[in-house]
C-alpha positions in Angstrom: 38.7 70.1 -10.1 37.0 73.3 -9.2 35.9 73.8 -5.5 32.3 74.2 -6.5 32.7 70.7 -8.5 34.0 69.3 -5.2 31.3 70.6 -2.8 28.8 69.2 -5.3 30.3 65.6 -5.5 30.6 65.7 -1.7 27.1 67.0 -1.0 25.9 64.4 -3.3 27.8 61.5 -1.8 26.5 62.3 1.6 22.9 62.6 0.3 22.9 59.3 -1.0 24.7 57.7 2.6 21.7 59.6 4.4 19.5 57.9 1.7 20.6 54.3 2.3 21.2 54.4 6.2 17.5 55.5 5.7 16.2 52.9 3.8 18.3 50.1 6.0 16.8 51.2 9.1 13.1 52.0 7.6 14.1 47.8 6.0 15.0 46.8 9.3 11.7 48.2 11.0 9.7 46.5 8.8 11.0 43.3 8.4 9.0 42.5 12.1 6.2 43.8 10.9 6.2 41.6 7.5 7.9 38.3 9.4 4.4 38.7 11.2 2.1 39.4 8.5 3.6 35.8 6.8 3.5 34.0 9.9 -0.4 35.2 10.6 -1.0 34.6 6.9 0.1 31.0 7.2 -1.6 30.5 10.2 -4.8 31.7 8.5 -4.8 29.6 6.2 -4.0 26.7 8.2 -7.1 27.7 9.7 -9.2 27.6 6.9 -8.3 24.3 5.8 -9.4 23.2 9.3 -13.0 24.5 8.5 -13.0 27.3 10.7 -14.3 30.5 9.4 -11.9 33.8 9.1 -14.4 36.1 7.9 -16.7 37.0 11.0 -20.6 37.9 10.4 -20.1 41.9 8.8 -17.5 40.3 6.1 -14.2 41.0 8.3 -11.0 39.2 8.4 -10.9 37.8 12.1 -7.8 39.7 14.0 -4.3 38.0 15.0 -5.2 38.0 18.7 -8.1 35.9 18.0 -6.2 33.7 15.3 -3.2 33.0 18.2 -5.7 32.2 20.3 -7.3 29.7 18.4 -4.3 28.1 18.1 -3.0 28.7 21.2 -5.9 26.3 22.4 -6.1 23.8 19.2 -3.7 23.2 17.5 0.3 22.2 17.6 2.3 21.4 15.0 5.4 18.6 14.5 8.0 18.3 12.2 7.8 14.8 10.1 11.4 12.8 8.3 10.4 13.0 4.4 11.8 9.6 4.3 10.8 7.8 7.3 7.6 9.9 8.0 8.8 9.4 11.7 8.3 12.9 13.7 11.6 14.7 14.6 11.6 15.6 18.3 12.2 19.4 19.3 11.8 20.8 15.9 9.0 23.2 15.3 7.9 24.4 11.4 10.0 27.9 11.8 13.3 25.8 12.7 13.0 24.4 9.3 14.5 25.6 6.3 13.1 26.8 3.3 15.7 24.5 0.9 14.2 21.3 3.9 10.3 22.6 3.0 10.9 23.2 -0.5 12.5 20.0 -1.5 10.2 17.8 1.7 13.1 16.9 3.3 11.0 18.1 6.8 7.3 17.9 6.3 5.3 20.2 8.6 2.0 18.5 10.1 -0.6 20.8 12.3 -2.7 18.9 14.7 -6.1 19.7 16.1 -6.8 18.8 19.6 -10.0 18.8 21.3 -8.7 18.3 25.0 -6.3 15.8 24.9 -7.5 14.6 21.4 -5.9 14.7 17.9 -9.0 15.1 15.3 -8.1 16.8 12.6 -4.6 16.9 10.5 -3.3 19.4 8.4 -0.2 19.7 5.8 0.8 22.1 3.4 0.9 21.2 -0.3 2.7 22.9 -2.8 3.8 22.0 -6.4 3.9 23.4 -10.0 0.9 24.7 -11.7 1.1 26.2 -15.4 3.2 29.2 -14.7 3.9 29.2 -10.8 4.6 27.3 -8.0 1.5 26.8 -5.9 1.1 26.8 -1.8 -2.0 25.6 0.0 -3.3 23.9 2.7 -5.1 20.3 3.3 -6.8 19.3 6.0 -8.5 15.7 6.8 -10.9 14.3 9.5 -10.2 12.1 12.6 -10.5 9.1 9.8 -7.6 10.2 8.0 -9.6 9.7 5.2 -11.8 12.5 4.7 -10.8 16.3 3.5 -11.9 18.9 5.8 -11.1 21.6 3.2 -7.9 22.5 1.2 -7.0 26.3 0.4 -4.6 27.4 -2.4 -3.2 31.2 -1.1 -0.3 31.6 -3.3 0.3 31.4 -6.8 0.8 33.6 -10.2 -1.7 31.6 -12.5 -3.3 33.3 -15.1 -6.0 35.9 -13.5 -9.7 34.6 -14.6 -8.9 31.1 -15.5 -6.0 29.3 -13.3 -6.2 31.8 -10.5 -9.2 30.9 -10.0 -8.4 27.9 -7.7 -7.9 30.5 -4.8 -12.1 30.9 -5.1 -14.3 29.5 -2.4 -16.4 27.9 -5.1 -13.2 25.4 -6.3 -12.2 25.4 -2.8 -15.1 23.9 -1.5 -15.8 21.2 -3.9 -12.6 18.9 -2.1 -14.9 19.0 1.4 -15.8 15.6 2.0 -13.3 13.7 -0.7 -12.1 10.5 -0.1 -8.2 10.2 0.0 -8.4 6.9 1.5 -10.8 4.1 0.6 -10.8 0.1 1.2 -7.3 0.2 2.5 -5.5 2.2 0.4 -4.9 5.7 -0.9 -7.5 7.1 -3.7 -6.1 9.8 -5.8 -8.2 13.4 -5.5 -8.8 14.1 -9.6 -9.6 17.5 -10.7 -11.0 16.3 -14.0 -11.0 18.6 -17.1 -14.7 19.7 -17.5 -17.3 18.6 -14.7 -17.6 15.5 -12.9 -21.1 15.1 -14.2 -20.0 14.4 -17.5 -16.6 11.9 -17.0 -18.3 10.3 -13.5 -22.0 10.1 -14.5 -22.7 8.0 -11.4 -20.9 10.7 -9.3 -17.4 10.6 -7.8 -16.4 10.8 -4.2 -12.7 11.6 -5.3 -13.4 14.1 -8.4 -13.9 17.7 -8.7 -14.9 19.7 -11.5 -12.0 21.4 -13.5 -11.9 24.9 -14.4 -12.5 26.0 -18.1 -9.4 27.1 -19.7 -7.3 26.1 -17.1 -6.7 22.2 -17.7 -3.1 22.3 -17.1 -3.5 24.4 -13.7 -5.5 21.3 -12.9 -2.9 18.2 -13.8 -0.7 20.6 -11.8 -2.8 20.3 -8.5 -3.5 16.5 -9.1 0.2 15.6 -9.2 1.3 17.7 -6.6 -1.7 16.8 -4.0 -1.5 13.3 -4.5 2.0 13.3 -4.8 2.0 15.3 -1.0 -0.3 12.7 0.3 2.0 9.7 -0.3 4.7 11.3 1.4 2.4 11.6 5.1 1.0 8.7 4.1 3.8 6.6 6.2 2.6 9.0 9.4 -0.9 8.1 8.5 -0.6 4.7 7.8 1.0 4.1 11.9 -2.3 5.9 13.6 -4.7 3.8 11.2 -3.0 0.7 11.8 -3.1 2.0 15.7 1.2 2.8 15.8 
């Protein structure tokens, strides 16, 4: 091999180690950085459900120092048994795995305290849509009965029709819903077309569907429900005063 071929190869060689020790440590300086932005996300959107508003008066997302303070102040969170729906002492939500979240093993629960009192719960719900696994949050009252709001942040259904869960408009619709009525769990429906039309009368339960995205819909109803049967056994102790 001719020097000149040599000195090439070699030049190039230690180009691309420069490259990649490069891009490790530029990886490694960032991965703070985006562990925080997913932790402040969550947190977010835990707050939302809870009915507290992230957008201040001039249309601003409120900062992370006044996010951690809220919670800081409000809310804790505990670590629920899938199966037993007892809480697990010592373990916080970031202890858990993602294979324990994923498959409900460990189900997170975030509590609102004013003072030295729980009044609001929140859970995250997640399940299959049409083409994506979707993440949200739900909240209920003190009555464990009512929804104090529900967000949907991550998903990859189809831009102008599924997608379109993430809106304030279908957000807002599930504030005030009944999960629990005369003793036992309702299911929340998200009916295909408006309420109006299936639930003449009205519905305290039913929300209007989204056109063109029926099957987005049946996704959310199975998964929501299907979450609140498995915190129903926490539930079910503080109604029944345990």
């Amino acid at each position: 091999m001719a020097k000149g071929d040599a000195y090439t190869l070699g030049y190039a060689a230690a180009v691309c180690v420069a490259c990649s020790l490069l891009l490790s440590g530029t990886a490694a300086l960032l991965k703070s950085k985006q562990d925080f932005q997913v932790e402040l996300d969550r947190k977010v959107n835990v707050l939302k459900a809870f009915g507290v508003a992230t957008i201040d008066g001039q249309g601003r997302a409120i900062g992370g120092e006044e996010v951690e303070k809220i919670f800081g102040e409000h809310i804790s969170e505990v670590v629920l048994d899938g199966e037993t729906g007892q809480v697990l002492p010592g373990l916080a939500v970031r202890d858990v795995s993602r294979d324990d979240l994923e498959g409900k093993k460990k189900l997170p629960l975030f509590l609102w305290k004013d003072g030295d009192r729980v009044t609001r719960y929140a859970f995250p719900i997640s399940g299959k849509g049409l083409w994506s696994t979707i993440y949200g949050y739900l909240a209920l009252g003190e009555d464990l009965s009512t929804i104090l709001g529900v967000t949907f942040y991550r998903h990859g259904e189809t831009p102008g029709l599924g997608a379109e869960i993430s809106t304030d408009a279908f957000q807002k619709q599930f504030v005030g819903k009944k999960v629990f009525k005369d003793g036992r769990l309702q299911p929340i429906e998200v009916v295909k077309g408006r309420v109006a039309n299936r639930y003449p009368e009205g519905s305290d339960r039913a929300v209007d569907g989204i056109s063109g995205a029926t099957l987005t819909g049946n996704g959310i109803n199975r998964f929501l429900n299907g979450d609140l049967e498995k915190y129903e056994t926490y539930f079910a102790g503080i109604r029944g005063g345990g």
